[in-house]
TORMI-696325 format. One record per residue (C-alpha): residue in three letters; x, z, y. Coordinates in steps of 0.1 Angstrom, whole numbers, plus 5000, padded with zeros to 4 digits. Example, Ala and Ser with C-alpha at 12.3 -4.5 7.8 and 13.67 -1.06 7.14 Angstrom:
BEGIN
+------+------+------+------+
! sese !    X !    Z !    Y !
+------+------+------+------+
!  ALA ! 5123 ! 5078 ! 4955 !
!  SER ! 5137 ! 5071 ! 4989 !
+------+------+------+------+
REM end
This chain:
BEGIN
+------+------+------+------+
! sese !    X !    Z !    Y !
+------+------+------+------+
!  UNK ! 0256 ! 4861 ! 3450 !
!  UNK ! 0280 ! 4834 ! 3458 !
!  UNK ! 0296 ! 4811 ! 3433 !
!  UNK ! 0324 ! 4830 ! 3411 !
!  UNK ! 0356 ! 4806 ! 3404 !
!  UNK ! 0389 ! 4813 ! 3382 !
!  UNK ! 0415 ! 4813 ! 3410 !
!  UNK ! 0446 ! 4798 ! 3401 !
!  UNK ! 0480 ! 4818 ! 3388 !
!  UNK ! 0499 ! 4805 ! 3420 !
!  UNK ! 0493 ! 4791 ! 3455 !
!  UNK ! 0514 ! 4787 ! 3482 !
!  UNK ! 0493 ! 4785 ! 3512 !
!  UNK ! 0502 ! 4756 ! 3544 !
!  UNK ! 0527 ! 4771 ! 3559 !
!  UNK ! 0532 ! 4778 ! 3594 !
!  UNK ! 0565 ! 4788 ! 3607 !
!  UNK ! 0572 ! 4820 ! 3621 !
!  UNK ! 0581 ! 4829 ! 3659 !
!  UNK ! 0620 ! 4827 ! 3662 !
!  UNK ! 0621 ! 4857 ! 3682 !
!  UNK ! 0602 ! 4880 ! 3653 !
!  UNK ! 0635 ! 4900 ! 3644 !
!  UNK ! 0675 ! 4898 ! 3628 !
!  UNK ! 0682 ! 4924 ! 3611 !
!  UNK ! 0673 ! 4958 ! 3597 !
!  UNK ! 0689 ! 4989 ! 3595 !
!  UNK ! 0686 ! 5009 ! 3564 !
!  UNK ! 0672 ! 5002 ! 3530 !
!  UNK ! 0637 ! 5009 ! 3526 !
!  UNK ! 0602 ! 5006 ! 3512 !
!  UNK ! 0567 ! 5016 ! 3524 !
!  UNK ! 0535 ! 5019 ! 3507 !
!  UNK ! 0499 ! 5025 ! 3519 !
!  UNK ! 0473 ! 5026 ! 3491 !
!  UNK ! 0435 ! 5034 ! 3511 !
!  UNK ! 0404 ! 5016 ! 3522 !
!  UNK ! 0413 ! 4977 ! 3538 !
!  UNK ! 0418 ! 4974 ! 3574 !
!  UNK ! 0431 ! 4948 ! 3588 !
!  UNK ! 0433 ! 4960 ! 3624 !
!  UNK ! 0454 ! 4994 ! 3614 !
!  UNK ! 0474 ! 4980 ! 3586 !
!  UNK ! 0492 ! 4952 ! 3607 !
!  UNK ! 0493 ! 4980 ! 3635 !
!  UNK ! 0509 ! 5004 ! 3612 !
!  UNK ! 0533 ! 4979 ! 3594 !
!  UNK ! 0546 ! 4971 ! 3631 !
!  UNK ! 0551 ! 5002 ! 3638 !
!  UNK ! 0569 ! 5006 ! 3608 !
!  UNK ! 0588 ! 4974 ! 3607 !
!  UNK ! 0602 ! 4975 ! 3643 !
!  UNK ! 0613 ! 5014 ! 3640 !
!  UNK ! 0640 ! 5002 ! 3616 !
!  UNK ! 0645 ! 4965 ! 3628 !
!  UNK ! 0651 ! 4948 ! 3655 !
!  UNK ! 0615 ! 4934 ! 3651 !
!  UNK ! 0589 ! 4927 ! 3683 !
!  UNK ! 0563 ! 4945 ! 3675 !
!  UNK ! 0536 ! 4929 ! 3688 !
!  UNK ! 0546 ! 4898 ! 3670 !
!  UNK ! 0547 ! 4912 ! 3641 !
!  UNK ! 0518 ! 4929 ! 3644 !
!  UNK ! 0501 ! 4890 ! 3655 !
!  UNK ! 0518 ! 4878 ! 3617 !
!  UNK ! 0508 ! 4907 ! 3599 !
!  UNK ! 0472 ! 4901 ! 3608 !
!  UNK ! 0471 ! 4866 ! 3602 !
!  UNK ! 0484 ! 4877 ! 3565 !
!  UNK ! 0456 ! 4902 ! 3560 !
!  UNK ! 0430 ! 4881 ! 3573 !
!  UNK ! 0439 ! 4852 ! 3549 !
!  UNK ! 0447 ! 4872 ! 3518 !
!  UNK ! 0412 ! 4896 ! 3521 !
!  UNK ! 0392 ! 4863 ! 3526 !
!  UNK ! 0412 ! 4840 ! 3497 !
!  UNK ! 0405 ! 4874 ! 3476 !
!  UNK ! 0369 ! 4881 ! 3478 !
!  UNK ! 0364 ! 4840 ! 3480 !
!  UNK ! 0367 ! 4842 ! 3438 !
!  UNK ! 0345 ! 4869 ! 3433 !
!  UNK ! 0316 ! 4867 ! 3459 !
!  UNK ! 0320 ! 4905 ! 3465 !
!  UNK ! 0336 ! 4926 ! 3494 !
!  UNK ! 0341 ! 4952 ! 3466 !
!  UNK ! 0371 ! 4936 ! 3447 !
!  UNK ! 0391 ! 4941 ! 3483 !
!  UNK ! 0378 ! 4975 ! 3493 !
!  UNK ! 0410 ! 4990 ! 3493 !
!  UNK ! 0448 ! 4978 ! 3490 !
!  UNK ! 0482 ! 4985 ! 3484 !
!  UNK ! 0503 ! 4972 ! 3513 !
!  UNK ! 0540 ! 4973 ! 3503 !
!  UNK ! 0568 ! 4966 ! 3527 !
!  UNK ! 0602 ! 4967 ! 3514 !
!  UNK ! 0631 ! 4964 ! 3539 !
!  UNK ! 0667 ! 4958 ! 3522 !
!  UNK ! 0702 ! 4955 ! 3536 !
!  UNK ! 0725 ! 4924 ! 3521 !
!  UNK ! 0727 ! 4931 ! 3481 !
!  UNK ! 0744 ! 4913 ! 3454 !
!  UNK ! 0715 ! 4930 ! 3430 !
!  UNK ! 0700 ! 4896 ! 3427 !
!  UNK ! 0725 ! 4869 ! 3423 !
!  UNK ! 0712 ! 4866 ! 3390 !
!  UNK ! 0680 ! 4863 ! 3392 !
!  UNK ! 0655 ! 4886 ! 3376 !
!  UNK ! 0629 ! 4865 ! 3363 !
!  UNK ! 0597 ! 4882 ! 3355 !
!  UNK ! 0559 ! 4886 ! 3351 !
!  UNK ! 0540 ! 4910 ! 3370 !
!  UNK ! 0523 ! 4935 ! 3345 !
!  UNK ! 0490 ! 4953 ! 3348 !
!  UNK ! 0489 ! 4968 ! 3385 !
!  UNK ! 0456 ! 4989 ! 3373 !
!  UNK ! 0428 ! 4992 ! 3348 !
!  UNK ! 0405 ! 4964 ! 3360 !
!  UNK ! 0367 ! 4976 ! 3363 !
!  UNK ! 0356 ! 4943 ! 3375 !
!  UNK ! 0318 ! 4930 ! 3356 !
!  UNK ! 0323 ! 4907 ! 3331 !
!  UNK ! 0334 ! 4876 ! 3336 !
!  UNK ! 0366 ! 4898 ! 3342 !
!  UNK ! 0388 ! 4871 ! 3369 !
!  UNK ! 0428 ! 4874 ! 3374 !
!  UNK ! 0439 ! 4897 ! 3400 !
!  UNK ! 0465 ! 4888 ! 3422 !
!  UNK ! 0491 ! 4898 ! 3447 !
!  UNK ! 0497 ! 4883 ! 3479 !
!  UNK ! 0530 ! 4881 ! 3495 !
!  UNK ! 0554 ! 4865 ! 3521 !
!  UNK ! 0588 ! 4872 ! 3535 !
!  UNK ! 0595 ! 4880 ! 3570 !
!  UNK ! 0632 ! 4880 ! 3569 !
!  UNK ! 0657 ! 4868 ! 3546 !
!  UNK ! 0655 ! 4841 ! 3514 !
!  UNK ! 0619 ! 4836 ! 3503 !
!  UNK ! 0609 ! 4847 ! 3470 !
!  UNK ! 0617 ! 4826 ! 3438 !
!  UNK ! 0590 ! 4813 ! 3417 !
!  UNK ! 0594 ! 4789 ! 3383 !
!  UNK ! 0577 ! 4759 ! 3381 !
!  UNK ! 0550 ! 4761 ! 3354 !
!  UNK ! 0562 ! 4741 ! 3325 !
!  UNK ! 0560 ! 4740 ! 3285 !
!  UNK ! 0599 ! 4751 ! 3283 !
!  UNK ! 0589 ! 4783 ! 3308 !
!  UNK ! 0560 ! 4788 ! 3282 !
!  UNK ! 0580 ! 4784 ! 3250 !
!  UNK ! 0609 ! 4808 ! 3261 !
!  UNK ! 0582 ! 4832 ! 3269 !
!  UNK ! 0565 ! 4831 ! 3239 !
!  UNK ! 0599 ! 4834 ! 3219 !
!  UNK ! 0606 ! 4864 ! 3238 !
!  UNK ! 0569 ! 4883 ! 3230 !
!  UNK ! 0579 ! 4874 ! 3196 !
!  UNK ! 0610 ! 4893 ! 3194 !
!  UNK ! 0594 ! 4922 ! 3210 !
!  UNK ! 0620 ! 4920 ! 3240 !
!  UNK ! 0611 ! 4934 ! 3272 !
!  UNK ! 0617 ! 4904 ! 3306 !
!  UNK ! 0639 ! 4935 ! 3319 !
!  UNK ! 0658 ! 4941 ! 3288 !
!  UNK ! 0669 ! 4902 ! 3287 !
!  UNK ! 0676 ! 4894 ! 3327 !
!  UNK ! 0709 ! 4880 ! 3316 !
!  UNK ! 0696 ! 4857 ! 3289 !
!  UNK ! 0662 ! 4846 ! 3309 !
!  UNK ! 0688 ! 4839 ! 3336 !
!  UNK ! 0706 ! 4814 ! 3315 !
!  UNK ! 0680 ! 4799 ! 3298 !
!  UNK ! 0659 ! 4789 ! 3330 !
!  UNK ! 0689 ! 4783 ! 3345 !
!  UNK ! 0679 ! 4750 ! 3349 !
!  UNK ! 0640 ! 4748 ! 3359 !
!  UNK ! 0626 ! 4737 ! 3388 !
!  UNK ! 0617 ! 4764 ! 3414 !
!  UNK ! 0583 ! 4759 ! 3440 !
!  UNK ! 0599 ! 4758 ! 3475 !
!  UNK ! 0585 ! 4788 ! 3490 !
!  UNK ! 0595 ! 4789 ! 3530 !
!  UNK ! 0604 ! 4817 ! 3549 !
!  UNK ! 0574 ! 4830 ! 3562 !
!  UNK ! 0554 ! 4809 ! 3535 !
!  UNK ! 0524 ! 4829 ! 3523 !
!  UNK ! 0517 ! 4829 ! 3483 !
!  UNK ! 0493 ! 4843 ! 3458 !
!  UNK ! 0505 ! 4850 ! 3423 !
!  UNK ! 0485 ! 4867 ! 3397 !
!  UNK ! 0497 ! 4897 ! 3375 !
!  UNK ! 0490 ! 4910 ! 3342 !
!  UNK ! 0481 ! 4875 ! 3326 !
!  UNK ! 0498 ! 4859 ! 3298 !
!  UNK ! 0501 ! 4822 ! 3330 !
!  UNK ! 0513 ! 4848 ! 3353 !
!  UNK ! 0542 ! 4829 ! 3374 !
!  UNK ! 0577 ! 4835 ! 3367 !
!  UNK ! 0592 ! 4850 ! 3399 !
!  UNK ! 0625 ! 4868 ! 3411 !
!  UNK ! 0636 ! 4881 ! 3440 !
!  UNK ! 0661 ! 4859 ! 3458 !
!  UNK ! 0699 ! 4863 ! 3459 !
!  UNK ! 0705 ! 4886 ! 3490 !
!  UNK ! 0742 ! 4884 ! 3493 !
!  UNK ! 0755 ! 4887 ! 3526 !
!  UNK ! 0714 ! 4889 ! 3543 !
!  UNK ! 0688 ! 4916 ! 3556 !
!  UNK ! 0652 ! 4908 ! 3539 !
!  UNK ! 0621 ! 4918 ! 3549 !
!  UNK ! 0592 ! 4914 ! 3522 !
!  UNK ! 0558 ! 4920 ! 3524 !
!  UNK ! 0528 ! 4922 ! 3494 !
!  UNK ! 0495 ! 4934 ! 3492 !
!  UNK ! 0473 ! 4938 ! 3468 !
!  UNK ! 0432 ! 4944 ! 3466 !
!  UNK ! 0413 ! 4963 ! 3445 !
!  UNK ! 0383 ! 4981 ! 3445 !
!  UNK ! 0386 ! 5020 ! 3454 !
!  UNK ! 0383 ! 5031 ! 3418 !
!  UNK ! 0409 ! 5007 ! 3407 !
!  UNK ! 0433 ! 5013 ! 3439 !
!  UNK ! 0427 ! 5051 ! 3430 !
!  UNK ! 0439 ! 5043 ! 3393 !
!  UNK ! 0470 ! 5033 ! 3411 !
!  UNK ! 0475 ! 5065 ! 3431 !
!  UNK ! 0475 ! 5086 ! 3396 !
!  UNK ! 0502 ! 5060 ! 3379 !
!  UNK ! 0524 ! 5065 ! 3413 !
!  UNK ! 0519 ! 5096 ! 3420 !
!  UNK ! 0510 ! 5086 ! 3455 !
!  UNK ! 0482 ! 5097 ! 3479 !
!  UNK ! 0447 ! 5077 ! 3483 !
!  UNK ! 0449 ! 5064 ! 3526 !
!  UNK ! 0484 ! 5080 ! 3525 !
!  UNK ! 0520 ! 5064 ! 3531 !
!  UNK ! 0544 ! 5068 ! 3503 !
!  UNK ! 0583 ! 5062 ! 3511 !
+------+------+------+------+
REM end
């Protein structure tokens, strides 16, 4: 079995710019979700497909980025584990949103538990992976002790990241943000107590384009299905 290492709570991968001609615009607000068995081949297909029948969007380009994405994120996941199993199956989200004031302040967060891990022990991080074909990348705080100690004051109060929006806004009003480019793959993990601080980006006045996906094993990607209601190798809109 190959080596198992802790993977970090962030990366952002080299990045490599994306074609100028990939699309504009987008016309109606929506999201997509696949949760089923990974395939690279027929999820960049399918997310082309998707994409381009309400954008502007070349298809086959997409379809070119989209693989590259998959290829990177299924390999960068099992790389930690040693084990095709921990990227069986996914859940590809696209989320396609017209210009929205809904994030001009920011809504700093952690990403909570995604599923009940059934990983061997030495249980490792899971993490999403994630890059923006359209629109203002997504923002992510710089780790630092003041992030931590805000944190940690808001645990203790029992406050929820989504009850205090406006108060995490203003407090980490001021820290450093990684600078995430368009097109920029990242990795974050979720459900850990290092998880990265990230918000979607202020929208005002621009279509966005954002794409994550996630790996699990089909047991754990199932657990998903039952907490969203959503079909196992079906799409859910």
């Amino acid at each position: 079995m190959a080596s198992i290492s802790r993977p970090t709570p962030f990366v952002a991968f080299p990045h490599k710019p994306l074609p100028s001609n990939l699309l504009s615009s987008v016309a109606k607000k929506q999201c997509h979700g696949i949760f089923g068995p990974f395939d690279a081949g027929l999820l960049a297909k399918t997310a082309a497909v998707n994409i381009s029948s309400n954008s502007d969007a070349n298809p086959e380009l997409v379809e070119e980025v989209m693989r590259d994405f998959l290829a990177l994120a299924h390999q960068d996941c099992i790389s930690h584990e040693g084990s095709t199993q921990v990227a069986h199956s996914c859940w590809l989200c696209i989320r396609m949103t017209l210009p929205t004031d809904d994030w001009a302040e920011p809504r700093w967060h952690q990403d909570g538990r995604m599923f009940n891990c059934s990983c061997p022990e030495p249980k490792l991080p899971h993490s999403k992976y994630a890059f923006t074909l359209l629109g203002p990348s997504t923002r992510v705080l710089e780790p630092s002790a003041y992030v931590d100690e805000v944190l940690a004051s808001l645990r203790q109060s029992g406050q929820t990241q989504h009850r205090s929006r406006s108060e995490l806004a203003t407090k980490l009003a001021d820290c450093p943000e990684v600078d995430v480019q368009l097109g920029q793959f990242i990795r974050f993990s979720w459900g850990q107590i290092d998880s990265p601080m990230h918000s979607e980006p202020d929208s005002t006045g621009v279509h966005r384009v954002f794409i994550s996906v996630l790996y699990g094993s089909e047991e754990e990607i199932r657990d998903m299905c039952r907490v969203r209601e959503a079909e196992y190798g079906q799409w859910k809109t």
